[in-house]
C-alpha positions in Angstrom: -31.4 13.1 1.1 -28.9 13.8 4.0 -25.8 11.4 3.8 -24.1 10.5 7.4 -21.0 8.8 8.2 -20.6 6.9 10.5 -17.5 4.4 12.0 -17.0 0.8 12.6 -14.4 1.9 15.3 -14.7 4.4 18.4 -14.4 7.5 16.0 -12.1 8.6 19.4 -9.9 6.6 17.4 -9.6 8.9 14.4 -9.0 11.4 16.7 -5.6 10.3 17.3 -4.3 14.0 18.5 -5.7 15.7 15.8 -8.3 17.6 17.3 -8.9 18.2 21.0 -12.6 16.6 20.9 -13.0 19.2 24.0 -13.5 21.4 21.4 -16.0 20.6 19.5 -19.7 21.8 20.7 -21.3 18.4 20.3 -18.5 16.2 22.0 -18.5 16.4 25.7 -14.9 15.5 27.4 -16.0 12.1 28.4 -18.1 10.7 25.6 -19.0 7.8 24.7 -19.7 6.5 21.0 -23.3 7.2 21.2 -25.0 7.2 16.9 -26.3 10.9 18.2 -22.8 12.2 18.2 -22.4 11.6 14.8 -24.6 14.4 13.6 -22.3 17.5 14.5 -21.4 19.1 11.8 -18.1 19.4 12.7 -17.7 15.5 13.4 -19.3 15.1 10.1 -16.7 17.3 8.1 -13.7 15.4 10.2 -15.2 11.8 9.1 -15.3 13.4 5.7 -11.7 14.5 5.3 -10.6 11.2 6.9 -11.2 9.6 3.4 -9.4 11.8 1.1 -7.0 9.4 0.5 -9.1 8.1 -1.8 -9.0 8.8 -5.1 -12.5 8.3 -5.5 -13.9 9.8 -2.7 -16.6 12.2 -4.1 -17.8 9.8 -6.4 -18.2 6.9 -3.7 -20.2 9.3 -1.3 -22.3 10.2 -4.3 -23.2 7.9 -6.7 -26.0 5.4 -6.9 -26.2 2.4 -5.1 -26.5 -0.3 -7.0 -27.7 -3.1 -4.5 -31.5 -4.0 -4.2 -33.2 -5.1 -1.5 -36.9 -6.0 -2.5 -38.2 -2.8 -0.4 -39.1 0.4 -2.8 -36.2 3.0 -1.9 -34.1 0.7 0.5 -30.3 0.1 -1.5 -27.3 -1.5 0.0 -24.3 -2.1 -1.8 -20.4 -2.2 0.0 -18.7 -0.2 -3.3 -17.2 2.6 -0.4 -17.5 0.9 2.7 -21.1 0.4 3.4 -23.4 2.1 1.5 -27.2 2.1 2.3 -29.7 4.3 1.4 -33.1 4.4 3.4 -36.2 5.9 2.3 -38.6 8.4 4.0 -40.6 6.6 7.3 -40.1 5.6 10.3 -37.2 3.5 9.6 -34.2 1.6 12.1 -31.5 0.8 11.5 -29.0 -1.4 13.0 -25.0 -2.4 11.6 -23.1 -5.3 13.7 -20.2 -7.3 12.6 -21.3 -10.5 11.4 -18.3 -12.6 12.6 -18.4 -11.0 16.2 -21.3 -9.7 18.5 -20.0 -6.0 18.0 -22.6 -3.3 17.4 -21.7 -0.8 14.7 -24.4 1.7 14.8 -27.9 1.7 15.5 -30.3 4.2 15.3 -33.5 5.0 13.6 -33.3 6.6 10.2 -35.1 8.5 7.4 -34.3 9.9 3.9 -31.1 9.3 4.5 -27.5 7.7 3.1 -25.6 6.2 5.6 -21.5 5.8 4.7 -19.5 3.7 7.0 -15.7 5.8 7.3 -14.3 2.4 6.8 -13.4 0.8 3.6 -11.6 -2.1 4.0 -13.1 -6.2 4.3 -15.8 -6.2 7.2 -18.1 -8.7 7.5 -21.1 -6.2 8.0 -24.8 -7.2 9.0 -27.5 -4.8 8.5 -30.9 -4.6 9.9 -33.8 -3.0 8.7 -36.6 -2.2 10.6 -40.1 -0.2 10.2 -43.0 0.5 12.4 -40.3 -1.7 14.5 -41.0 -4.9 12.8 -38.0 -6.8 11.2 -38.1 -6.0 7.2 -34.6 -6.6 6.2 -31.0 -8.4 7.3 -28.5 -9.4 5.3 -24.6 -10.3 5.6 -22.1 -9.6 3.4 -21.3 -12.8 1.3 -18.9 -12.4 -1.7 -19.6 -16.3 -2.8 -20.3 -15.7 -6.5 -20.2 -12.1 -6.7 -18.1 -9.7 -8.8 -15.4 -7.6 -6.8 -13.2 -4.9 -7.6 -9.9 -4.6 -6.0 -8.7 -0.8 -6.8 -4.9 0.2 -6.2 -4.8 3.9 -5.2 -2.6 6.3 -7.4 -1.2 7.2 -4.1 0.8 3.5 -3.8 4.6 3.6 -5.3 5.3 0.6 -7.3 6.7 -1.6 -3.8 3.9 -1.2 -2.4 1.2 -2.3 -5.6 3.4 -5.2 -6.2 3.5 -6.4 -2.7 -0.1 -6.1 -2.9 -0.8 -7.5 -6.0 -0.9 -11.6 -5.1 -3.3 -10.6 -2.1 -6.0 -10.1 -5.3 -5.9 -13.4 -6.6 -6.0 -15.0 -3.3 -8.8 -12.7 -2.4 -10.9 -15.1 -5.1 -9.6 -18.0 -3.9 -10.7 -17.7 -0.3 -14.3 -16.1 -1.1 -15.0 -17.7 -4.1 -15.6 -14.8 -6.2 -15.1 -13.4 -9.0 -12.1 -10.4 -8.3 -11.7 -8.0 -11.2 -8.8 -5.3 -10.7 -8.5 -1.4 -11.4 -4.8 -0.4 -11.6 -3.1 2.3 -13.4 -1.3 2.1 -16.7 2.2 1.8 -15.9 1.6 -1.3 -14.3 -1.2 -2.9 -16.2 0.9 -4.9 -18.7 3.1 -6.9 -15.8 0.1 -7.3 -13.2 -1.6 -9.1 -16.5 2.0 -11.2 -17.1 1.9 -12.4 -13.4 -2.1 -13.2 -12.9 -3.7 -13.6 -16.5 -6.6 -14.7 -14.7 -7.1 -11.6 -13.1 -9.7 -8.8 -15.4 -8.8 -5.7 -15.4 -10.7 -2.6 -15.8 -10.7 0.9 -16.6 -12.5 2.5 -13.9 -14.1 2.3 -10.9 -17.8 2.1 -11.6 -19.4 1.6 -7.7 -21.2 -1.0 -10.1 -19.9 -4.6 -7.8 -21.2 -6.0 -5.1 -18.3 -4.7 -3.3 -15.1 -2.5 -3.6 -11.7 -2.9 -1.6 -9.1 0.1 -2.0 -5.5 -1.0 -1.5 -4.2 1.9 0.0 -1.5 3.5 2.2 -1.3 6.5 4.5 0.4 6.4 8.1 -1.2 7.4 11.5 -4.9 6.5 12.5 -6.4 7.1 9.4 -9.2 4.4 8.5 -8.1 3.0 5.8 -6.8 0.0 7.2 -7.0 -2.1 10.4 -3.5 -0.7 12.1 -0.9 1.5 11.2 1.0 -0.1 8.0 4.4 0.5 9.7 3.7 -1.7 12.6 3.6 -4.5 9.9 5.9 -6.0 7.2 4.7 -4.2 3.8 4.2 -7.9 2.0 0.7 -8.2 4.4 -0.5 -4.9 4.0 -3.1 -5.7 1.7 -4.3 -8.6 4.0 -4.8 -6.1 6.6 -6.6 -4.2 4.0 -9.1 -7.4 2.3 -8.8 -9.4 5.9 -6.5 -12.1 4.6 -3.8 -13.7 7.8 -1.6 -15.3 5.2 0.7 -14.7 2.6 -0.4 -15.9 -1.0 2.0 -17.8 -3.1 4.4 -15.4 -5.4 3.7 -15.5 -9.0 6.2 -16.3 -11.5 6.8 -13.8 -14.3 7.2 -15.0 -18.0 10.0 -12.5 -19.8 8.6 -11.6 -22.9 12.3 -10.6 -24.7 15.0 -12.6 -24.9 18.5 -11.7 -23.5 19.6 -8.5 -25.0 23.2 -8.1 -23.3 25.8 -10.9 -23.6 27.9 -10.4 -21.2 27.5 -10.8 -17.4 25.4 -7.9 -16.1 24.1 -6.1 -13.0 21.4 -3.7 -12.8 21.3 -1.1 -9.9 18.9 1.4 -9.0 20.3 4.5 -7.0 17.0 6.8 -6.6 14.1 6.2 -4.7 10.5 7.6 -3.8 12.5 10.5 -1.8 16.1 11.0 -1.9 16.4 10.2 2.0 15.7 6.7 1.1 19.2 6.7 -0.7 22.0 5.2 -0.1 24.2 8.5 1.1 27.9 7.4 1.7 30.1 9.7 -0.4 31.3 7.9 -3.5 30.1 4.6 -2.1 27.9 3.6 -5.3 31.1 4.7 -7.8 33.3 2.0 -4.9 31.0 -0.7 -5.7 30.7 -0.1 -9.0 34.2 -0.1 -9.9 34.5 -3.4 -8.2 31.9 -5.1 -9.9 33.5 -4.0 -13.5 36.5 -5.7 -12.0 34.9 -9.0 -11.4 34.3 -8.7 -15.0 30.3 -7.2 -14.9 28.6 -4.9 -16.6 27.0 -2.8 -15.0 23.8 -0.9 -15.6 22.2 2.0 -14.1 18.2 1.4 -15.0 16.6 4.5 -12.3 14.3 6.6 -14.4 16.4 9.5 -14.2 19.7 9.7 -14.0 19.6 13.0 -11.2 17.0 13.5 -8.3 17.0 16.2 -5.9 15.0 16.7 -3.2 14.7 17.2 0.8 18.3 19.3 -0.2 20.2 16.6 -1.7 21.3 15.2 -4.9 21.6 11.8 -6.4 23.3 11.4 -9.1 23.7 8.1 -11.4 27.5 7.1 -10.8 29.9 8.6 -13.6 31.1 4.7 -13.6 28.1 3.4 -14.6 26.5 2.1 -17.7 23.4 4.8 -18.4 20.0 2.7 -18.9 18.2 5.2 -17.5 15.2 6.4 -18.8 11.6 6.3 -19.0 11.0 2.5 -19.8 7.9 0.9 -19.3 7.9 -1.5 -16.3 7.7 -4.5 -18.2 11.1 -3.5 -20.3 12.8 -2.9 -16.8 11.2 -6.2 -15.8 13.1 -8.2 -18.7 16.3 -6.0 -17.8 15.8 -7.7 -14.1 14.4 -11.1 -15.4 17.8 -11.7 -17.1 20.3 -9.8 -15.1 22.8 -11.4 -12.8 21.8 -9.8 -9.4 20.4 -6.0 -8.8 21.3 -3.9 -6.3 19.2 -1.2 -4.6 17.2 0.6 -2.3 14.3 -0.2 -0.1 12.5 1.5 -3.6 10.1 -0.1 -6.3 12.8 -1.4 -8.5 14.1 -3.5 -5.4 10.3 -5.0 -5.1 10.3 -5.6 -9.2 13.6 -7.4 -9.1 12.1 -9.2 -6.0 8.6 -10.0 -8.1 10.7 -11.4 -11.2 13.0 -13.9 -9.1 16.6 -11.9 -9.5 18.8 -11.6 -6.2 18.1 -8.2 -4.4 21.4 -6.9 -2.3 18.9 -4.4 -0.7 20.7 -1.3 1.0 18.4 0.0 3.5 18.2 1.6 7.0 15.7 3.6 7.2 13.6 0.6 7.8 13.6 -2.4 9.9 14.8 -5.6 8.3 11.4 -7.1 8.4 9.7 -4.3 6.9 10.7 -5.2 3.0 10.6 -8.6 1.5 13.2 -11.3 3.0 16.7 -11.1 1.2 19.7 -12.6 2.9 21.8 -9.5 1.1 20.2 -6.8 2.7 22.6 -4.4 4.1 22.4 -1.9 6.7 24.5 -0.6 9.7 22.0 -0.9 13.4 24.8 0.6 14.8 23.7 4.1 14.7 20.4 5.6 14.3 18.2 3.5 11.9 14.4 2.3 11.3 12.6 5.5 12.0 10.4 4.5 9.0 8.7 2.0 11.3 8.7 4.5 14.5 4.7 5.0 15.2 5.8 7.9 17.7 7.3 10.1 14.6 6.4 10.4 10.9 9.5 9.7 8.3 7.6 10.2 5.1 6.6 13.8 6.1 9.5 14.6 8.3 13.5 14.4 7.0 15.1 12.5 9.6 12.8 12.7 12.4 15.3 12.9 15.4 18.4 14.2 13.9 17.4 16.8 11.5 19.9 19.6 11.4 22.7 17.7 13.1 26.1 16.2 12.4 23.6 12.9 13.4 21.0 13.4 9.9 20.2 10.5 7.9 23.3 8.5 9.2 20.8 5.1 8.6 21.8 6.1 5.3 25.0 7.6 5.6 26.8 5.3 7.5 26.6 2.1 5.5 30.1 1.7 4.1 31.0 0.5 0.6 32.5 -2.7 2.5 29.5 -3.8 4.3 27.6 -3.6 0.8 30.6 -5.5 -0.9 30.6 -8.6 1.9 26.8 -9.0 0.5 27.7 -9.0 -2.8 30.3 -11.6 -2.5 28.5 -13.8 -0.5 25.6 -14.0 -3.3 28.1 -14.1 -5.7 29.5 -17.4 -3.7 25.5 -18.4 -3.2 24.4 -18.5 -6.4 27.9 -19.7 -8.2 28.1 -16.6 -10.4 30.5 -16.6 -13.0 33.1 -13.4 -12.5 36.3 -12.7 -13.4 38.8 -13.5 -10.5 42.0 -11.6 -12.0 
């Protein structure tokens, strides 16, 4: 049985720049998206490596298909995008969107599995004719049907916990049954925030449907529009068609308080050094003043040196070392009991976020409305900054974008002074009525 993909959107779309469709013996210059074009080999291979951001690519374009239909060899299920299988005959086959009058694909079909490119919440309708009489239609309906959200490997911590509440409310609006595939690290808090939430241990292509929270910048297909032209907290709404933003969880701390005095956590490394703050000294400044106001203060990244992209970040000399590899739930007591946290726009800032403690966020690679909302969020839009959320360039694949190799490099990150981070601190401090120690 042959499989074909086939896209939702002009596949000119994918193209994106990436290859000259000129060149490609099936394409001429001025196509159209006629069904025919999707045969080339070549168009076939490109739709193909489109989804390897998936983890589980190979085994959603192979296994079975679990839906039945009531017509010997016809399956349809939506466990990798659409999935349908049709049987030897003179079969066609039409694939419109349900809430729109848009035409998918249409073509006739035989002894073939047809894969749409797109993964994330459509709702498909697909036709079935043979001998061109009307056999089969049916619309994708999630009432009362078991789902399986899946969070790539691919995701950093930020980004599975801004996606996690989209999961629950993914239920809540279709009134199905969600059940969630995460990996371990994060299994134990996602169960803390949403008990009601099952979880399993793999991806089966066994549901009625599958939705895979992912990320990847550019065209690719795995979501409606590039993730950077959008605040991080509604990425997964663009993923499972959701337009608002669920209600945050509360987390229950499962330890007591295990430090007396007043603490602060901070958190100096990131996903990539680039994303750190990079003022000389500045993190040994601000820690020195905190001990002065009487704080502790704790440094809880997993390590305690990173280097990449060229540079080094070390865990300030001043600081108390909590580093290590804790689980996230340990880190998420740490946070649940600490006075404020200070950090990067990095996982540990979304985990102080998801557990209610003050963030002073330091951050300018980014735009302000990228991250969650946090009045302490510092950065200096005085010089170069926000290149994370620049369509026209690519920040997680290329070290400062604009400037690299100049006096100009990373100064989003360089150029935030100890003092500007300092005014945020004391006017949380003020904000929440923190006890310190004036003298």
């Amino acid at each position: 049985m042959k499989t074909l993909f086939f896209c939702a959107r002009d596949i000119r779309d994918y193209f994106g720049g990436i290859i000259d469709t000129r060149d490609l013996n099936a394409a001429p210059a001025n196509y159209e998206k006629f069904s025919a074009l999707n045969d080339a080999p070549d168009i076939q291979k490109f739709l193909f490596d489109l989804m390897e951001i998936y983890d589980h690519r190979d085994a959603g374009c192979n296994s079975a298909i679990c839906g039945e239909t009531g017509i010997d060899g016809l399956r349809l299920d939506f466990n990798f995008g659409l999935r349908l299988e049709v049987p030897r005959g003179n079969f066609h086959v039409t694939i419109s969107d349900d809430a729109g009058d848009e035409i998918f694909f249409e073509r006739d079909l035989s002894d073939v599995r047809l894969i749409s490119v797109e993964k994330y919440f459509i709702r498909w309708r697909v036709e079935v004719f043979l001998d061109g009489e009307k056999i089969f239609s049916h619309a994708v309906d999630l009432a009362g049907q078991t789902i399986l959200i899946a969070f790539s490997k691919q995701i950093g911590l930020g980004d599975a916990l801004a996606m996690l509440p989209f999961a629950k409310e993914f239920a809540k609006i279709h009134g199905c049954r969600v059940e969630i595939f995460l990996y371990d690290y994060l299994r134990e808090f996602a169960a803390n925030l949403y008990p009601e939430l099952v979880q399993v241990d793999t991806v089966s292509f066994e549901h009625y449907a599958t939705y895979f929270l992912a990320m990847y910048g550019g065209s690719f297909p795995f979501c409606r529009a590039d993730f950077r032209n959008e605040p991080l907290e509604k990425m997964a709404g663009m993923i499972l068609g959701i337009n608002t933003l669920p209600k945050k969880p509360t987390f229950k701390p499962t330890l007591p308080r295990q430090i007396v005095e007043p603490y602060v956590c901070i958190g100096v490394q990131a996903s990539a050094t680039r994303k750190g703050w990079l003022y000389p000294g500045g993190w040994e400044i601000v820690v020195d003043c905190l001990k002065n106001l009487g704080y502790r203060v704790l440094c809880i990244d997993r390590h305690a040196q990173q280097t990449n992209d060229g540079i080094t970040i070390r865990k300030p000399a001043n600081a108390e070392d909590f580093t290590g590899d804790f689980s996230i739930m340990e880190r998420a007591n740490m946070l649940y009991h600490a006075e404020f946290f200070i950090g990067l726009g990095s996982g540990l800032s979304w985990l102080a976020y998801a557990v209610n403690c003050p963030v002073v966020m330091i951050c300018g690679f980014s735009k302000d409305w990228f991250e969650f909302y946090t009045p302490y969020r510092v950065a200096n839009r005085l010089v170069c900054n926000g290149c994370f959320n620049d369509v026209r360039v690519n920040f997680v694949w290329n070290v400062c974008p604009y400037h690299k190799g100049t006096p100009r490099e990373l100064e989003c990150q360089k150029k935030i002074s100890p003092r500007q981070v300092l005014n945020a601190i004391e006017r949380l401090i003020v904000d929440k009525n923190l006890r310190h120690n004036d003298s």
